[in-house]
Residue frames as qw, qx, qy, qz and C-alpha x, y, z in Angstrom:
[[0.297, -0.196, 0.757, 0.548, 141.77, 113.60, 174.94],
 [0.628, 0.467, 0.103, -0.614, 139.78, 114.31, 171.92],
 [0.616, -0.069, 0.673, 0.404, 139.63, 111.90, 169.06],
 [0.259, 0.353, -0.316, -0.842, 140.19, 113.32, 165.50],
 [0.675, 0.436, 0.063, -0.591, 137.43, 112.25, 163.00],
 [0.601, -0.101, 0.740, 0.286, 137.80, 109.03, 161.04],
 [0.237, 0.536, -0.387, -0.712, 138.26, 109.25, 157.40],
 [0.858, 0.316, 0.219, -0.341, 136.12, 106.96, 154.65],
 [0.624, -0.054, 0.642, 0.442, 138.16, 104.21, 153.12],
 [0.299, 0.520, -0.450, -0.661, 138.85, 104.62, 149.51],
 [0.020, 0.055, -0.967, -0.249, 138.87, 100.79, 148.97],
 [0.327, 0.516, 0.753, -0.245, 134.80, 101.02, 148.94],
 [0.061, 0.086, -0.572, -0.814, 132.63, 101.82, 146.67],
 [0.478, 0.275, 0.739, -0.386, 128.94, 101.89, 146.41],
 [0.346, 0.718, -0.083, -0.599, 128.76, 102.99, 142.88],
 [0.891, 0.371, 0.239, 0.104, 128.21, 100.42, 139.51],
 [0.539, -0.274, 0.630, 0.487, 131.36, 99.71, 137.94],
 [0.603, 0.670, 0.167, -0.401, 130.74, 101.30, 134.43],
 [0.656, 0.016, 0.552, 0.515, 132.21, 99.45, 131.43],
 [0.295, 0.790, -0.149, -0.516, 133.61, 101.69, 128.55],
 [0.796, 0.464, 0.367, 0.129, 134.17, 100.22, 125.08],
 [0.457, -0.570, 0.288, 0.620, 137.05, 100.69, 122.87],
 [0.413, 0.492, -0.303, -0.704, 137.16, 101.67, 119.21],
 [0.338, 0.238, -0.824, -0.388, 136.77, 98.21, 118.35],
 [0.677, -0.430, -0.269, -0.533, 133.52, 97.62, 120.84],
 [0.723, -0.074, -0.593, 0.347, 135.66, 95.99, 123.14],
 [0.657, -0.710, -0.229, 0.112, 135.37, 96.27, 127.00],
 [0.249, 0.650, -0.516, 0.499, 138.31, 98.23, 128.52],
 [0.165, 0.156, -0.830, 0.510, 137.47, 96.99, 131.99],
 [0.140, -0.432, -0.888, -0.074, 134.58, 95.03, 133.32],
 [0.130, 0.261, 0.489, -0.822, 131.49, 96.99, 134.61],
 [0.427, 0.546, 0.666, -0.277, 127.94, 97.89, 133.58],
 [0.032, 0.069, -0.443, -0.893, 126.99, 99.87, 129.88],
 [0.527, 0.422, 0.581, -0.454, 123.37, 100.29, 128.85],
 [0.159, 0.100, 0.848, 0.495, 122.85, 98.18, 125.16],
 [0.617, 0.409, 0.168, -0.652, 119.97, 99.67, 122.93],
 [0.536, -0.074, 0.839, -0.056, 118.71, 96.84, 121.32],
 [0.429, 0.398, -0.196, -0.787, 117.08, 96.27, 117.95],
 [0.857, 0.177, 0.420, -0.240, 115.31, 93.14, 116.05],
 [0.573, -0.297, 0.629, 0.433, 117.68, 90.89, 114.36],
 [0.363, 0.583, 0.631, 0.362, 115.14, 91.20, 110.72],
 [0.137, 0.858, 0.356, 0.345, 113.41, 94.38, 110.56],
 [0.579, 0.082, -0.288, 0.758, 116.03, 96.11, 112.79],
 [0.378, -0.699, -0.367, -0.484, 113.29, 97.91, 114.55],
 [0.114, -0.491, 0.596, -0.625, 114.56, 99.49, 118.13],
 [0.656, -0.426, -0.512, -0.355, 112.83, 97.41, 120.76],
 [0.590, -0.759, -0.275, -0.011, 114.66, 98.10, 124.25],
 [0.234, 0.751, -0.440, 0.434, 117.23, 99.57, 126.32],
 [0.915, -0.110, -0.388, 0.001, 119.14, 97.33, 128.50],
 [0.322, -0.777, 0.541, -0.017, 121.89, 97.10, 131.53],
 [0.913, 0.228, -0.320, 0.107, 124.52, 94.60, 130.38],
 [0.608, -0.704, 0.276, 0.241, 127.36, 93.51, 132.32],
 [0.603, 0.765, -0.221, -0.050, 130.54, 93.42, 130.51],
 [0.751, -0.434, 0.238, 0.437, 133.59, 91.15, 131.90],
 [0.026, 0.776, -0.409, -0.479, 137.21, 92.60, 129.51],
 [0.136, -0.293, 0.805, 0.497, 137.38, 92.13, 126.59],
 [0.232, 0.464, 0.836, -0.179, 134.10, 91.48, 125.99],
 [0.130, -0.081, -0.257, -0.954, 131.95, 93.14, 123.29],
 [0.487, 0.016, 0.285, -0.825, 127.95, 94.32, 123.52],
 [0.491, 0.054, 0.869, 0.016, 125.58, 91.43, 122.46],
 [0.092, 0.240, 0.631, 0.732, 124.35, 90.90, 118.92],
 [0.052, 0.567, 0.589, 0.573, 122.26, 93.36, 117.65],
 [0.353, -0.834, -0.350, 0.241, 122.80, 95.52, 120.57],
 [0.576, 0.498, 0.129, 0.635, 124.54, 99.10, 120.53],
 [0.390, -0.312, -0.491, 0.714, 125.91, 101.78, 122.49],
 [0.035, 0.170, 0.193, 0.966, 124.59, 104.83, 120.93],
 [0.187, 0.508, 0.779, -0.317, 121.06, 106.07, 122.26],
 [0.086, 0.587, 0.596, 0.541, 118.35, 106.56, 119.47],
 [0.246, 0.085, 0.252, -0.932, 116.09, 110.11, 120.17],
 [0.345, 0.368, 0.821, -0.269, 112.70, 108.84, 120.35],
 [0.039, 0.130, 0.460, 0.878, 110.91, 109.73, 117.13],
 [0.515, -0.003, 0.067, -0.854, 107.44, 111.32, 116.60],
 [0.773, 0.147, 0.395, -0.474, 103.94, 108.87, 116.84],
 [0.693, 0.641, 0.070, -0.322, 103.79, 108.14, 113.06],
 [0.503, 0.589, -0.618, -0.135, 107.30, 107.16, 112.52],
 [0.993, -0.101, 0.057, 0.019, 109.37, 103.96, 113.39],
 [0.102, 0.843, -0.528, 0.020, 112.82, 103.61, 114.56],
 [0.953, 0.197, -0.023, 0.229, 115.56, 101.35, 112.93],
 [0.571, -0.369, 0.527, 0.509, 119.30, 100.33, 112.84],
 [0.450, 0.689, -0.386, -0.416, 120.51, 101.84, 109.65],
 [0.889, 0.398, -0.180, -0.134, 121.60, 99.12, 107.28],
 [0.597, 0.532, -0.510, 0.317, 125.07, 99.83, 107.82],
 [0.675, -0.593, -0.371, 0.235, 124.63, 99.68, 111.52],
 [0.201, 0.259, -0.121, 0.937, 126.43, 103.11, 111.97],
 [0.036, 0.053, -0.514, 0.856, 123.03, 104.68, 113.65],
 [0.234, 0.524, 0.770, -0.277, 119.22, 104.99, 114.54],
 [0.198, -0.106, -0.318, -0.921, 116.86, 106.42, 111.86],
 [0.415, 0.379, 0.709, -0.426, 113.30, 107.00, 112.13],
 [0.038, 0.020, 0.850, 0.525, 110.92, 105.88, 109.41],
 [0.505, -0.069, -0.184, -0.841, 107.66, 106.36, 108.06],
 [0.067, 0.098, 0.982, -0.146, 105.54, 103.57, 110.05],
 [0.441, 0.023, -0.399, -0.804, 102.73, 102.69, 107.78],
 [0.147, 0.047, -0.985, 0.077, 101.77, 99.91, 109.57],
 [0.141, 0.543, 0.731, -0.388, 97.70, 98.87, 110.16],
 [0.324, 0.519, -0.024, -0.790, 96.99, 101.50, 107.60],
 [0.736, 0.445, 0.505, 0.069, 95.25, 100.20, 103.87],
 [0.104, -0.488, 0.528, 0.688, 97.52, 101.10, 100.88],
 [0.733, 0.479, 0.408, -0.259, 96.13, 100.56, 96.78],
 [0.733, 0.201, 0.537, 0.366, 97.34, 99.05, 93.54],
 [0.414, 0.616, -0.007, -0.670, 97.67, 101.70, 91.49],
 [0.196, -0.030, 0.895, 0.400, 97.67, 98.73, 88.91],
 [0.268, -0.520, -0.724, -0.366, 93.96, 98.00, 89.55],
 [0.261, -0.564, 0.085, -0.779, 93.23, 100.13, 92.77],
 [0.703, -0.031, -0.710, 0.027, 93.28, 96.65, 94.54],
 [0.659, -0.734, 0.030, -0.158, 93.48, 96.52, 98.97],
 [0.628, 0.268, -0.649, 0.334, 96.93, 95.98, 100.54],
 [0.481, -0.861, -0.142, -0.079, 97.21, 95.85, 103.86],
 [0.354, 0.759, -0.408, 0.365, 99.91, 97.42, 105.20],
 [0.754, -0.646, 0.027, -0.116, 101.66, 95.41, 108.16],
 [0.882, -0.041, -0.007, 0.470, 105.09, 95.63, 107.87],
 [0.182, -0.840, 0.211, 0.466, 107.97, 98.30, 108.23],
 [0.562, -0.084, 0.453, 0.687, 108.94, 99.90, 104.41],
 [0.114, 0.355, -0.235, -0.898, 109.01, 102.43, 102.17],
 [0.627, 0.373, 0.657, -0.193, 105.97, 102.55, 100.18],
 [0.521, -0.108, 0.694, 0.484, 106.71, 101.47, 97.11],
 [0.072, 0.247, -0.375, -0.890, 106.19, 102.82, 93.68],
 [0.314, -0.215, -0.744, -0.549, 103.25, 100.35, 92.82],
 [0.269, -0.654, -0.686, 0.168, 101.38, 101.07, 96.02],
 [0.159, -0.512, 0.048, -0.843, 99.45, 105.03, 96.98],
 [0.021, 0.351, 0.629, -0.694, 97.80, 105.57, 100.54],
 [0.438, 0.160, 0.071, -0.882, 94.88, 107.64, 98.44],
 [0.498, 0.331, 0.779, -0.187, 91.55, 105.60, 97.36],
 [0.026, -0.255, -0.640, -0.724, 90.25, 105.46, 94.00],
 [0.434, 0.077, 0.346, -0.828, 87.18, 107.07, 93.90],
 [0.779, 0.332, -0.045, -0.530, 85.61, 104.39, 91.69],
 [0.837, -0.108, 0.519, 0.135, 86.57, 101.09, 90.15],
 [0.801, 0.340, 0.253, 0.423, 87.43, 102.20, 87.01],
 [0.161, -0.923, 0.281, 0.207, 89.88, 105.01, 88.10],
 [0.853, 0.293, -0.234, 0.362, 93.37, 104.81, 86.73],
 [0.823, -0.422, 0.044, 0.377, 96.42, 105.85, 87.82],
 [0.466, 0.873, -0.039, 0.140, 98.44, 108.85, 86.18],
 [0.738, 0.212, -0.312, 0.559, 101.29, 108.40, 88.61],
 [0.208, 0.221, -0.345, 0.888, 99.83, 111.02, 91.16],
 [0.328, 0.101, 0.537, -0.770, 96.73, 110.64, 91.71],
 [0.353, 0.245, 0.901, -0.059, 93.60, 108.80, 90.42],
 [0.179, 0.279, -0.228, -0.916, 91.78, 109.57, 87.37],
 [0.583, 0.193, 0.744, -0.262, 88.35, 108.85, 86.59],
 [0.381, 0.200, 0.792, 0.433, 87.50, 106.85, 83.42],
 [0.086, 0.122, -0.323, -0.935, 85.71, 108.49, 80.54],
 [0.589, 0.111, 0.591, -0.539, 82.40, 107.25, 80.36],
 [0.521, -0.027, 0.794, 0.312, 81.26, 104.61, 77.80],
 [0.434, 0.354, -0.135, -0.817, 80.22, 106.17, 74.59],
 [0.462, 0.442, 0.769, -0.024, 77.37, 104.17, 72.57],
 [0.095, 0.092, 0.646, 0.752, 76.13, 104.50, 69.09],
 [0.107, -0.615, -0.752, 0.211, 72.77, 105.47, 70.17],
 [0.047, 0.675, 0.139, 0.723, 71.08, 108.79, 69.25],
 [0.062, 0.124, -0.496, 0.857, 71.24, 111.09, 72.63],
 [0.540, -0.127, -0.112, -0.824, 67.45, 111.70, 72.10],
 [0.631, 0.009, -0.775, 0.048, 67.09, 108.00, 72.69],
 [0.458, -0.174, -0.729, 0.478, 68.66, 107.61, 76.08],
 [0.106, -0.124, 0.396, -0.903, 67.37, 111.01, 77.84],
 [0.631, -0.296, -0.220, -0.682, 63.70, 109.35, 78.02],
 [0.849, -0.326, -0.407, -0.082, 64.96, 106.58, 79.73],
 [0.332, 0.187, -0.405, 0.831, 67.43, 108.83, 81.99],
 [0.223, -0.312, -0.069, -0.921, 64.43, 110.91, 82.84],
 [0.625, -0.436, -0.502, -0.409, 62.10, 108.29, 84.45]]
């Protein structure tokens, strides 16, 4: 008598239980989803997660299903305002930014666009101005003094 081969239950499973979201972020039926995550302020990305999900159940705040693409070094990825998707951003952060008021220091340590009263370039001098593109250096001070004057005491 031979015996025929036993067949593998169906009623197992070794495989997570994946939870799929409906158009309104709701669970359709419990299982796992991975939540990309972002800071509640500066909406800066900051991890990807396993969540469980029981039905009916939506992702936790400030988490989202979509996965971001990892941007170059130099930028910084955020949660768009409208929370629709990931952008990446210019991340000025630890760099020194200047007034173009007075040519003042700022540091830079926060994530934002850099604003119309601040340049990344350096004055070359203190009394540079500011033309709205690039630093310009002051005229020098004129004096009522014959020329013949000053060049002896330019000369020593």
């Amino acid at each position: 008598m031979t015996l025929k081969p036993l067949r593998r239950a169906n009623k197992y499973s070794t495989q997570f239980a994946n939870a799929t979201l409906d158009k309104y972020g709701s669970a359709l039926h419990a299982g796992w989803i991975v939540a990309y995550c972002c800071h509640p302020i500066t909406r800066e990305y900051l991890c990807a997660t396993m969540e469980f999900l029981c039905a009916g159940a939506h992702l936790p705040a400030h988490s989202y299903q979509d996965k971001p693409l990892i941007p170059l070094d130099n930028m910084a990825l955020i949660r768009s305002e409208d929370e629709l998707r990931w952008e990446a951003v210019m991340d000025l952060r630890g760099q020194i930014g200047y007034l173009v008021s007075d040519g003042s220091i700022v540091h830079i340590n926060s994530l934002a666009k850099l604003p119309a009263w601040l340049t990344l370039s350096a004055p070359r001098q203190t009394t540079d101005t500011w033309d709205g593109a690039q630093w310009i250096a002051a005229l020098p001070a004129t004096t009522s003094a014959p020329l013949n004057y000053l060049l002896p005491m330019l000369i020593k």
